[in-house]
DRENPA-3360 file (N, C-alpha, C; in nm, 2 decimals, always signed):
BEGIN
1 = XXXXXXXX = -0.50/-0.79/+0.11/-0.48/-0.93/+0.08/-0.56/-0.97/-0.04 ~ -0.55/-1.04/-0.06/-0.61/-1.15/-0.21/-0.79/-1.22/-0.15 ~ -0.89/-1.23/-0.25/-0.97/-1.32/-0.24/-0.90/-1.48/-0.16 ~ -0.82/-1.46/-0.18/-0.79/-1.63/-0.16/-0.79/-1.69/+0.00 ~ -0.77/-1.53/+0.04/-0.78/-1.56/+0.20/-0.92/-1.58/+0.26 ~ -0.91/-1.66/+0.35/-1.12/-1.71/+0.41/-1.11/-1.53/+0.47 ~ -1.23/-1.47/+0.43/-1.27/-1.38/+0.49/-1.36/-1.39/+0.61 ~ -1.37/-1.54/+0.69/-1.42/-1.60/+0.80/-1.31/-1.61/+0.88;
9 = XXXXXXXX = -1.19/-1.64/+0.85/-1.11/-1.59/+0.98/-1.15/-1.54/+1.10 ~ -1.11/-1.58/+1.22/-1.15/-1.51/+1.30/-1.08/-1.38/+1.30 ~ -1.12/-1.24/+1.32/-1.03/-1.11/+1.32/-1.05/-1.10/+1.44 ~ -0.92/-1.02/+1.53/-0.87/-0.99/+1.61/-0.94/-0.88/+1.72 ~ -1.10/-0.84/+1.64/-1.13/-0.73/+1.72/-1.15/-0.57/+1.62 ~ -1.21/-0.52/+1.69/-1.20/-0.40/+1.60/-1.04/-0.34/+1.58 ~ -1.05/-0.24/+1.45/-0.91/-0.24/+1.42/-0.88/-0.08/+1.50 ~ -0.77/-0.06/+1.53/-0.75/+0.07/+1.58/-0.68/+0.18/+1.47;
17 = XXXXXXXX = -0.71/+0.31/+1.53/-0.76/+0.44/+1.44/-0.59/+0.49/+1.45 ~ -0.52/+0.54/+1.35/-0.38/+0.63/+1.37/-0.35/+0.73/+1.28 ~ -0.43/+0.85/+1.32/-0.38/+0.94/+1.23/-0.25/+1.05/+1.23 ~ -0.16/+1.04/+1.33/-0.06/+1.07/+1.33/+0.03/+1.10/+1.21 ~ +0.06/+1.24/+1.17/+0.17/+1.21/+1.04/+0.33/+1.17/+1.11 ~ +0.35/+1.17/+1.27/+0.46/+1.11/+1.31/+0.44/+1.03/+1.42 ~ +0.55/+0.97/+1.49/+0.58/+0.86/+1.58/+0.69/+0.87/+1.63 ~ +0.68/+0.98/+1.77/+0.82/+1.01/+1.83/+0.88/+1.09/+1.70;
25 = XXXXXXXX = +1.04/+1.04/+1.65/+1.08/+1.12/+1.63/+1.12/+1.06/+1.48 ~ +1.00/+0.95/+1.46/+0.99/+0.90/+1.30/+0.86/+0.95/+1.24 ~ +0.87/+0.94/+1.10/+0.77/+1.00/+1.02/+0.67/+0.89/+0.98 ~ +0.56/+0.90/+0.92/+0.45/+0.82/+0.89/+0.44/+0.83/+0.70 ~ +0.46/+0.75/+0.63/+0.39/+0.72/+0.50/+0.23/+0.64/+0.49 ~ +0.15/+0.68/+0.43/+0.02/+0.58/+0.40/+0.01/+0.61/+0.25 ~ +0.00/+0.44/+0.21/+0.02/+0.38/+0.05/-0.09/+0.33/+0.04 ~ -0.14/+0.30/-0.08/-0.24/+0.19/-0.14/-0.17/+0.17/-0.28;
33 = XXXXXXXX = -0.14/+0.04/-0.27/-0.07/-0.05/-0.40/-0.18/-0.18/-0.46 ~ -0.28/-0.20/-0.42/-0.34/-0.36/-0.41/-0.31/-0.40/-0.31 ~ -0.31/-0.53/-0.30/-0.29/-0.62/-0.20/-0.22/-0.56/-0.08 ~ -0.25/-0.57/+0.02/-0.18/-0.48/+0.13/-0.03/-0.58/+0.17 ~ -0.06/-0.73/+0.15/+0.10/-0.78/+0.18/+0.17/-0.81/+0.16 ~ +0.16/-0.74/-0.01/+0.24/-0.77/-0.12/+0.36/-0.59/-0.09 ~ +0.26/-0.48/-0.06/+0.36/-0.36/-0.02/+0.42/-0.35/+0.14 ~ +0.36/-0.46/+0.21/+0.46/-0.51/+0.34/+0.58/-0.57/+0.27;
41 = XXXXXXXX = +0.57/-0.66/+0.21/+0.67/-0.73/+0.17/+0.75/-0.62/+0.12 ~ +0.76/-0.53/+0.02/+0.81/-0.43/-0.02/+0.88/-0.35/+0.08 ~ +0.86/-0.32/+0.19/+0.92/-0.25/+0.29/+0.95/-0.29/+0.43 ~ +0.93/-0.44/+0.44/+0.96/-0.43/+0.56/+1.14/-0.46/+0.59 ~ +1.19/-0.53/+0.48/+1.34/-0.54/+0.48/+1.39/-0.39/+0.44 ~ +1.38/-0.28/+0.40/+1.43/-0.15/+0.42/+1.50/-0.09/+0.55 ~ +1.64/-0.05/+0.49/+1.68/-0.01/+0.61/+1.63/+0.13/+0.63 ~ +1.56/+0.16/+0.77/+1.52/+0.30/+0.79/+1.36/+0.31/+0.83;
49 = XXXXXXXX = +1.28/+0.19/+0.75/+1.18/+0.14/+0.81/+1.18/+0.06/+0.93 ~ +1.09/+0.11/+0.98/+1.08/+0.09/+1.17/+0.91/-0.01/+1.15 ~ +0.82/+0.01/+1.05/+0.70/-0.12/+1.10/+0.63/-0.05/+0.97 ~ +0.56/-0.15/+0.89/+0.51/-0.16/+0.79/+0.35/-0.22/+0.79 ~ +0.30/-0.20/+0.82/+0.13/-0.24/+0.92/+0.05/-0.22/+0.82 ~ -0.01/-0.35/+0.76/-0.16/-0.32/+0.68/-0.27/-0.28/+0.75 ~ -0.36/-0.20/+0.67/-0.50/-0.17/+0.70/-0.56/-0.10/+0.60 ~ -0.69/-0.04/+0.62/-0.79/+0.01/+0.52/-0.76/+0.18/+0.54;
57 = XXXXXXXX = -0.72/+0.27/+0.46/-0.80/+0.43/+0.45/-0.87/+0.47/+0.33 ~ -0.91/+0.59/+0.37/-0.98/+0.64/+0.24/-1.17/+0.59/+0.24 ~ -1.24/+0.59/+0.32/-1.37/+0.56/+0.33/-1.39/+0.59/+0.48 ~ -1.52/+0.71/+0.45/-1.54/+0.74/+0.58/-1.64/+0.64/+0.67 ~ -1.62/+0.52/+0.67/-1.71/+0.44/+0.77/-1.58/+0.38/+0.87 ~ -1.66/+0.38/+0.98/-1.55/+0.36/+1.11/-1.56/+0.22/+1.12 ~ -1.43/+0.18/+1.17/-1.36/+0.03/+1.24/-1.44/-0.06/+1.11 ~ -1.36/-0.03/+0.97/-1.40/-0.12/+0.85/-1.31/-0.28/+0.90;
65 = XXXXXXXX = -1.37/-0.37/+0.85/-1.37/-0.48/+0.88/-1.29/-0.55/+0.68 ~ -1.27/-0.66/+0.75/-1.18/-0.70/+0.56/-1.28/-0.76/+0.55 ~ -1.37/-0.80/+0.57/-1.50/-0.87/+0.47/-1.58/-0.79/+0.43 ~ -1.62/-0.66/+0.53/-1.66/-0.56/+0.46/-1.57/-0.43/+0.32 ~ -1.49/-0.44/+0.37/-1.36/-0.37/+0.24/-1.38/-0.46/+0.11 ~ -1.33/-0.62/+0.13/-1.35/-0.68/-0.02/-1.53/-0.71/-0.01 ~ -1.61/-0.66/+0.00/-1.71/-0.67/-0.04/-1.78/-0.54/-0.10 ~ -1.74/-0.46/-0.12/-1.72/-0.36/-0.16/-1.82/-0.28/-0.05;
73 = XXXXXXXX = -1.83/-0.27/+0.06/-1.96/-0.20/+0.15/-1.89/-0.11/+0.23 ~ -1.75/-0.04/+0.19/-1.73/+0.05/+0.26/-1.59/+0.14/+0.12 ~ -1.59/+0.25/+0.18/-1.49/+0.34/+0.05/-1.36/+0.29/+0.03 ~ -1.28/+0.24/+0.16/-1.20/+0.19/+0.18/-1.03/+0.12/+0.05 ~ -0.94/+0.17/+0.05/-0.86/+0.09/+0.01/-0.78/+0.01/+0.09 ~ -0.70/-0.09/+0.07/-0.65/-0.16/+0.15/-0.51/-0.09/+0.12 ~ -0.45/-0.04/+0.26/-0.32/+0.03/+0.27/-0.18/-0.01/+0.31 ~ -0.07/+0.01/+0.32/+0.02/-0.01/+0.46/+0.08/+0.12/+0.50;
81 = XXXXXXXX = +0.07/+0.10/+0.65/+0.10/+0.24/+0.70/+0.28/+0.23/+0.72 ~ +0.36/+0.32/+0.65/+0.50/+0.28/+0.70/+0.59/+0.34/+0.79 ~ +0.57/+0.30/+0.91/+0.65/+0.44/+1.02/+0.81/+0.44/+0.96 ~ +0.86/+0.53/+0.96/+1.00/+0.53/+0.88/+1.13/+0.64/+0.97 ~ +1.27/+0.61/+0.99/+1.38/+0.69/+1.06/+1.35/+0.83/+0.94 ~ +1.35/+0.93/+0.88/+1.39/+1.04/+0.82/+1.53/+1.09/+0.83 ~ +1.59/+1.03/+0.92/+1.78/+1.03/+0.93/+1.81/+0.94/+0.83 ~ +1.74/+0.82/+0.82/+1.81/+0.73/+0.74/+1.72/+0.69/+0.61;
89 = XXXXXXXX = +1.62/+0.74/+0.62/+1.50/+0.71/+0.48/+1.45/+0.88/+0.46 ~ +1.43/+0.92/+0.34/+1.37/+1.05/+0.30/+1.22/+1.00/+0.29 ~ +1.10/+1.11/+0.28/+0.99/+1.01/+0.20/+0.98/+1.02/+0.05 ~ +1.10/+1.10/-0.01/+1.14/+1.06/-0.17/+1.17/+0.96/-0.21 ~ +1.26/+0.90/-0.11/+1.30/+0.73/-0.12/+1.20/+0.65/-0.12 ~ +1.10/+0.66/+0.03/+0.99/+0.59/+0.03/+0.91/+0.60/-0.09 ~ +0.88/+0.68/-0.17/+0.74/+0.71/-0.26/+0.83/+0.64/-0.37 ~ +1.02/+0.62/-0.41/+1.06/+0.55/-0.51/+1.04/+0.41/-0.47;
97 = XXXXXXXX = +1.02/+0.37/-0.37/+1.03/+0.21/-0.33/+0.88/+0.19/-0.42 ~ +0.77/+0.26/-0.34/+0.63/+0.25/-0.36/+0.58/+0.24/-0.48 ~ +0.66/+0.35/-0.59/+0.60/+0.33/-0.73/+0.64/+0.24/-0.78 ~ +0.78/+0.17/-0.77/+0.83/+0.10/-0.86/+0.76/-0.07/-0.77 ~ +0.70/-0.09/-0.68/+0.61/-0.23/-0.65/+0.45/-0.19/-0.64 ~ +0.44/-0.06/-0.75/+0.32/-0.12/-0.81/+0.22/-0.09/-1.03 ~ +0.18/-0.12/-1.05/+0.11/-0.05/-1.15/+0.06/+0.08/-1.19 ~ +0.13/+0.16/-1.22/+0.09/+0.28/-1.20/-0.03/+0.32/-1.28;
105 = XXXXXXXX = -0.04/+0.24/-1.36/-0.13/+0.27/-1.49/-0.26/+0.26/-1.48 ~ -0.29/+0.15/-1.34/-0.40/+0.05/-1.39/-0.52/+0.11/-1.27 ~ -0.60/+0.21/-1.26/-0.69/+0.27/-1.13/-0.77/+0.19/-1.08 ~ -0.79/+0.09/-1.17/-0.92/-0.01/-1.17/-0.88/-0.12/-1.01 ~ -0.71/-0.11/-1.00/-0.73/-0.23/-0.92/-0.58/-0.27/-0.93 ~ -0.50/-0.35/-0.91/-0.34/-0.39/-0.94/-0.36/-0.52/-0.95 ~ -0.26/-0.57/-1.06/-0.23/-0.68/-1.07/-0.38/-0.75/-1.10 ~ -0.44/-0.88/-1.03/-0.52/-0.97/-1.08/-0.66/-0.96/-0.94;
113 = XXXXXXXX = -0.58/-0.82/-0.86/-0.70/-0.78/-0.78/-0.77/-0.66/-0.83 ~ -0.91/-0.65/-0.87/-0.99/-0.54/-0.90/-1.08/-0.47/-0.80 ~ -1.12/-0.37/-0.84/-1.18/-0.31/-0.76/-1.16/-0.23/-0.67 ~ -1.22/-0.11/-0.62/-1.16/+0.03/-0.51/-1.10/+0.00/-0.49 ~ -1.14/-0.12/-0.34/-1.06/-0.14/-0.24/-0.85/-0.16/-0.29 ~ -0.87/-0.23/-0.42/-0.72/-0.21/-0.43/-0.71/-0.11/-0.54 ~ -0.74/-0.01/-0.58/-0.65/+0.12/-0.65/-0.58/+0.12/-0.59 ~ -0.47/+0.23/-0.66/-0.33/+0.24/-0.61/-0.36/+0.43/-0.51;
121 = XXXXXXXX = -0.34/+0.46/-0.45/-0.33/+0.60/-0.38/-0.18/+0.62/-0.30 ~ -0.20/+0.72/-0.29/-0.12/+0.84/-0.20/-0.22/+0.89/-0.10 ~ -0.15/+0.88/+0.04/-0.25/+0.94/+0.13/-0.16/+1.05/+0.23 ~ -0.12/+1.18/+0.15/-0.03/+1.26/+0.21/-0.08/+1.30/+0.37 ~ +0.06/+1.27/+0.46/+0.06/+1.31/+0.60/+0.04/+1.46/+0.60 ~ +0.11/+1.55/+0.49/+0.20/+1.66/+0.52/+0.13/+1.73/+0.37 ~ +0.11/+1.88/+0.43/+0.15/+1.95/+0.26/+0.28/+1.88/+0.21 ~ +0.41/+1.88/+0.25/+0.53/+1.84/+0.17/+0.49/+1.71/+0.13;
129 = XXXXXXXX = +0.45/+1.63/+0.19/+0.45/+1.48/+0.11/+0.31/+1.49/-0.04 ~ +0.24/+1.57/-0.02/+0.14/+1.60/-0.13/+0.25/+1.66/-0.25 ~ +0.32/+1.72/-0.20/+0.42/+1.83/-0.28/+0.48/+1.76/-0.38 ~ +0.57/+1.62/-0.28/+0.64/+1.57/-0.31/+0.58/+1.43/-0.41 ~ +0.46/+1.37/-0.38/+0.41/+1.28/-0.50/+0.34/+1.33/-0.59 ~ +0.27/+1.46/-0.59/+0.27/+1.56/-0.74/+0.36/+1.56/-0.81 ~ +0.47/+1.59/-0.73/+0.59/+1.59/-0.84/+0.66/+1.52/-0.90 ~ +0.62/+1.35/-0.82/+0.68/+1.24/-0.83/+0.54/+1.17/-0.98;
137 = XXXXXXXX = +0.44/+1.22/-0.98/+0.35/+1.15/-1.07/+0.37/+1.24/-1.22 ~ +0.42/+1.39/-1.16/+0.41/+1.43/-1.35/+0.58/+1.39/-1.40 ~ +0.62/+1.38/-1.29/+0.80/+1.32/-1.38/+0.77/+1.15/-1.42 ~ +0.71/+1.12/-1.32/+0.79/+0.99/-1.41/+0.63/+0.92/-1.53 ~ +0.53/+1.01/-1.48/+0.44/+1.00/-1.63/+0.53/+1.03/-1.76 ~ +0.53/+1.17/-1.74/+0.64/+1.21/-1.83/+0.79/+1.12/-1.87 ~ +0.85/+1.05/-1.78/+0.90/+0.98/-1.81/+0.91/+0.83/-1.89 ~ +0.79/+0.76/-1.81/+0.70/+0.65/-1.92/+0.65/+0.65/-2.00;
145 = XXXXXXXX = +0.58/+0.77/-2.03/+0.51/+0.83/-2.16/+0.42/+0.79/-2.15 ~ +0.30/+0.80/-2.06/+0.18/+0.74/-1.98/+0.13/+0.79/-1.88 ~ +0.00/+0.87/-1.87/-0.05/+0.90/-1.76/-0.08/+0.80/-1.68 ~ -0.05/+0.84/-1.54/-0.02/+0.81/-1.38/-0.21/+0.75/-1.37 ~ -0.24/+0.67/-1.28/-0.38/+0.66/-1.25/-0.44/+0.63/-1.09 ~ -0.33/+0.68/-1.04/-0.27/+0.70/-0.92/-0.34/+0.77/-0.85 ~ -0.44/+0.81/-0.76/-0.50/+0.92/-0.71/-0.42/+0.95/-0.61 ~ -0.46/+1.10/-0.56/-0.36/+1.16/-0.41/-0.51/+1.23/-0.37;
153 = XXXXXXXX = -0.54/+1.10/-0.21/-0.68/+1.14/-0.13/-0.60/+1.20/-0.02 ~ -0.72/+1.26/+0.07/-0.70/+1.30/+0.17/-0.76/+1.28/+0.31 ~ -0.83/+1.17/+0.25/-0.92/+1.10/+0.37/-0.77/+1.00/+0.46 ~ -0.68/+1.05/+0.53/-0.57/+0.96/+0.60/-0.58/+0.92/+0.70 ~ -0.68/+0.83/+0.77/-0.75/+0.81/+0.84/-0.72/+0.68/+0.84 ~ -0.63/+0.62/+0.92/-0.61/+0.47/+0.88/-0.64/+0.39/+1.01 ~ -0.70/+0.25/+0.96/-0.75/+0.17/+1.07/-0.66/+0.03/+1.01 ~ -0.61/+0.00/+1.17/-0.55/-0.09/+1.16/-0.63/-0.27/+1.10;
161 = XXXXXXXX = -0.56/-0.37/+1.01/-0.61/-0.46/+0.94/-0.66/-0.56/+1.08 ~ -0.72/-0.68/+1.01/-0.67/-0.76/+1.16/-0.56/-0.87/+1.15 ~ -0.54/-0.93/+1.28/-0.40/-0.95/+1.28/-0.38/-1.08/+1.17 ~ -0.41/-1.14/+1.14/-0.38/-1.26/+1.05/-0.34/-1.20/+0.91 ~ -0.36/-1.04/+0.91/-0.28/-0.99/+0.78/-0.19/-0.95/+0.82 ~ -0.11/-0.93/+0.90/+0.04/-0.88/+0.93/+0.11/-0.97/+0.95 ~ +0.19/-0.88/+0.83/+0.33/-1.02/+0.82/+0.28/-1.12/+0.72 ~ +0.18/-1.13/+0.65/+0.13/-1.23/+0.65/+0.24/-1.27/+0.52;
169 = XXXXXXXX = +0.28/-1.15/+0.46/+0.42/-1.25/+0.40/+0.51/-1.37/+0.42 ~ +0.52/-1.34/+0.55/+0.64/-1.42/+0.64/+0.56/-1.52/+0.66 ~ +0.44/-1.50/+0.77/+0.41/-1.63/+0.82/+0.31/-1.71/+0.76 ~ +0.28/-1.70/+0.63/+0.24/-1.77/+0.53/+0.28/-1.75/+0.43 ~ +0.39/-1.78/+0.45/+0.51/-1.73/+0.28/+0.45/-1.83/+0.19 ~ +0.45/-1.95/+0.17/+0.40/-2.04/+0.13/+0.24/-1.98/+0.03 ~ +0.14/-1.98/+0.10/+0.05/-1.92/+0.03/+0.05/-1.75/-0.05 ~ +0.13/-1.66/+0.01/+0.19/-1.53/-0.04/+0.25/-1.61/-0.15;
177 = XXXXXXXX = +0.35/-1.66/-0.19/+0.44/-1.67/-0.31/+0.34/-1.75/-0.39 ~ +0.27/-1.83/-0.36/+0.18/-1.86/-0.44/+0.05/-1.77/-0.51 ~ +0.01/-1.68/-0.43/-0.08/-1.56/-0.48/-0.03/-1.46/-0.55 ~ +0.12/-1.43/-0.54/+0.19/-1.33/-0.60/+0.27/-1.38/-0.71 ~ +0.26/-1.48/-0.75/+0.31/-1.60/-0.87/+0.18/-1.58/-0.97 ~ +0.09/-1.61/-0.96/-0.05/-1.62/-0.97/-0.09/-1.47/-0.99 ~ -0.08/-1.37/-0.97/-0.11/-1.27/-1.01/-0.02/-1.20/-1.10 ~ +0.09/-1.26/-1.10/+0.18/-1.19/-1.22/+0.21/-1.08/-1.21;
185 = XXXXXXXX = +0.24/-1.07/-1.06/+0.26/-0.95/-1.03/+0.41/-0.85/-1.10 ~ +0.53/-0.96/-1.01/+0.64/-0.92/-1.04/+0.65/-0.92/-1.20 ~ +0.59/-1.03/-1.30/+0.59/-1.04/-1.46/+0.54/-0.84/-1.46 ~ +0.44/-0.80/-1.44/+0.39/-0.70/-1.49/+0.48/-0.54/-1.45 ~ +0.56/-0.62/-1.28/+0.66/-0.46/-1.26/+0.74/-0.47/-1.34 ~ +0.80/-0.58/-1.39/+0.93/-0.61/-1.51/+0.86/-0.55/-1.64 ~ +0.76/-0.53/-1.68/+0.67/-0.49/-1.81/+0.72/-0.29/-1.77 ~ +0.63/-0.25/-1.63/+0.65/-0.13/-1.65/+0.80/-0.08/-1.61;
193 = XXXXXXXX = +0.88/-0.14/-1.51/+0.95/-0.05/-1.44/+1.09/-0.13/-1.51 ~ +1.13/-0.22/-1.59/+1.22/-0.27/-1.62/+1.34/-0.29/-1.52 ~ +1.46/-0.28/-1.47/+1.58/-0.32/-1.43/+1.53/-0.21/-1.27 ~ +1.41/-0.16/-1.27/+1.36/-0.09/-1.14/+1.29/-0.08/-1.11 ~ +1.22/-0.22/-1.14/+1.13/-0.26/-1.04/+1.16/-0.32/-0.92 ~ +1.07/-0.30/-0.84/+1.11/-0.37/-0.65/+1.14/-0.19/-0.62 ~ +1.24/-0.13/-0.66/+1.26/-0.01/-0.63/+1.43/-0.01/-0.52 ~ +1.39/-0.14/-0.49/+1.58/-0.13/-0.38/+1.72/-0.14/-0.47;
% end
């Protein structure tokens, strides 16, 4: 999420640990775009996505906290984990949703948020999903004519956010469309991805 949220909230409790690369008989993606509920919003209307859950990976300190993530005191990026059908979503599809809602260029941070916590990553479940966003970062570099700034970690270790960030699209649309107005976000995917950005 954004500075803009009180990081006094009360949070829900320590966050819980999921490193599963599946779920029954769905598969697992873990992203870092920036803002974790700006890439909820990005997936949770997809058909084929089954739950879109922010939280922190990528930093080896346990049950990270969001006042500790945006304060920079742990490694952490802010993620969404996306459980997904594989009958009815590939994770080729998924990783085209994912590039095209965010910055590819920019490592420092997305959009009008800086810093680790929001670089953009890949946090492959699978040798095949490492396979598959290798291949996805030198095509469409190659394609933009611009190296990718994208890292692919392997620390996939994801802890769930607390709850006043899920959903938090929906149930504070009002403040979401105001922070994602305000960050120029969508102005900047229309800059890089033209007539394909959003990615649907």
């Amino acid at each position: 999420g954004s500075p803009a949220a009180s990081a006094d909230e009360a949070p829900t409790g320590p966050p819980g640990v999921a490193v599963s690369p599946t779920e029954g008989s769905h598969e697992v993606a873990l992203l870092a775009g920036g803002c974790f509920w700006c890439l909820e919003s990005a997936f949770d209307p997809v058909p084929g996505v089954i739950s879109a859950v922010s939280g922190y990976a990528g930093g080896p300190e346990q049950h990270p906290t969001y006042k500790q993530v945006s304060a920079h005191k742990t490694g952490h990026a802010e993620v969404v984990r996306v459980v997904y059908d594989p009958k009815v979503l590939s994770y080729e599809q998924v990783l085209h949703i994912f590039w095209r809602n965010i910055d590819p260029f920019d490592g420092r941070g997305q959009f009008c948020d800086k810093g680790s916590q929001y670089r953009p990553a890949v946090f492959p479940m699978s040798p095949a999903q490492k396979t598959q966003a290798e291949a996805d970062i030198a095509a469409l570099s190659s394609k933009l004519g611009k190296p990718f700034a994208v890292t692919i970690e392997d620390n996939g270790v994801f802890w769930e956010a607390e709850g006043y960030h899920q959903n938090f699209w929906r149930t504070n649309e009002d403040h979401y469309q105001r922070y994602r107005r305000g960050c120029r976000r969508d102005d900047r995917l229309q800059e890089v991805w033209g007539a394909e950005a959003g990615g649907h």
